[in-house]
C-alpha positions, 0 to 999 in steps of 0.5 A, a space after each residue: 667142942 664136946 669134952 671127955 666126960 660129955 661125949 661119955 655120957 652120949 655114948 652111955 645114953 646110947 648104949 642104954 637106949 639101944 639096950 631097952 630097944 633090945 626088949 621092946 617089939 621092933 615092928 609088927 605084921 597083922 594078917 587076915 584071921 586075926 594073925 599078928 607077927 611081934 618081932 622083937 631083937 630075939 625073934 617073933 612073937 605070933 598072937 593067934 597062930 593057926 595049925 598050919 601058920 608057917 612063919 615064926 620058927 624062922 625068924 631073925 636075930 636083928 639083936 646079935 649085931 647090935 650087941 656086938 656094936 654096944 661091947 664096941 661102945 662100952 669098950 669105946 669108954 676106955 679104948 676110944 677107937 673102939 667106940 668109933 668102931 662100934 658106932 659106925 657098925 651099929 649105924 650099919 646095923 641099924 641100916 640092913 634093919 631098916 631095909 630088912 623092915 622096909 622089906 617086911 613091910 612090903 610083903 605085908 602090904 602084899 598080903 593086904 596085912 597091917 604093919 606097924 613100928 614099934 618103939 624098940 625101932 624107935 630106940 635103936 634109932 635114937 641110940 644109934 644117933 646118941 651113941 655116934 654123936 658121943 663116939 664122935 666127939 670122944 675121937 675128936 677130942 681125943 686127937 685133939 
C-alpha cells in the first residue's frame, strides 16, 4: 500500500506534468498553402495565415477545466476529498479533449491536411495518470 507522503508526491508529479502541458502545443493541424493551426491550452497559433483565413479567433480554452481540476489536486494536499474530486474531473477533461482532437483530426484528414500531436497532449495524459494514481491511494489510505 502507498503511504501519505508517496501519494503526495504523485499528485504533485501530476499537477507539475499537467502544469508544463499547459504551455506546450497541444496538437496541430497543417492545410494546403503551407497553413499550420498550433494549439496550444490557451488558444491557436496560426503560422502563414492568409487574408481571408477564417479560424483562429474561435479557438477553445481546453486550458480552463484543467486548471479548475489541478486547484482540486493541490487542495487535495490538505483536503483529501478534494484531491479525489479534482482527479476524476481532470480524467474527464482529459476525456472531452480527446474526443475534441479526434474530431479535429478528422476534419483535418477531410481537408486533406496533416495532423500532428503534440507533447503538451502527451503530458496532460501522463499528468492525469500520475495525478489519479496519487489521489487514489491518498483517499485509500486516508480511509484506512
Amino acid at each position: 500500500m502507498i503511504g501519505r507522503p508517496t501519494a503526495i508526491a504523485l499528485i504533485a508529479a501530476g499537477v507539475v506534468l499537467t502544469a508544463t502541458a499547459m504551455v506546450l502545443p497541444w496538437y496541430s493541424t497543417a492545410y494546403a498553402g503551407g497553413v499550420e493551426v498550433v494549439v496550444r491550452a490557451w488558444g491557436t497559433e496560426i503560422v502563414d495565415k492568409p487574408g481571408d483565413w477564417p479560424a483562429g479567433e474561435l479557438s477553445p480554452w481546453y486550458g480552463v477545466p484543467v486548471v479548475v481540476t489541478l486547484a482540486l489536486l493541490v487542495a487535495g494536499i490538505w483536503i483529501t476529498r478534494a484531491a479525489l474530486a479534482g482527479a476524476a474531473g481532470q480524467v474527464g477533461a482529459a476525456g472531452v479533449v480527446a474526443a475534441l482532437v479526434v474530431s479535429e483530426r478528422g476534419h483535418a484528414l477531410d481537408q486533406q491536411g496533416d495532423f500532428a500531436i503534440g507533447f503538451g497532449l502527451v503530458f496532460l495524459v501522463l499528468g492525469t495518470l500520475v495525478a489519479l494514481a496519487g489521489a487514489v491511494a491518498l483517499q485509500r489510505e486516508a480511509a484506512a
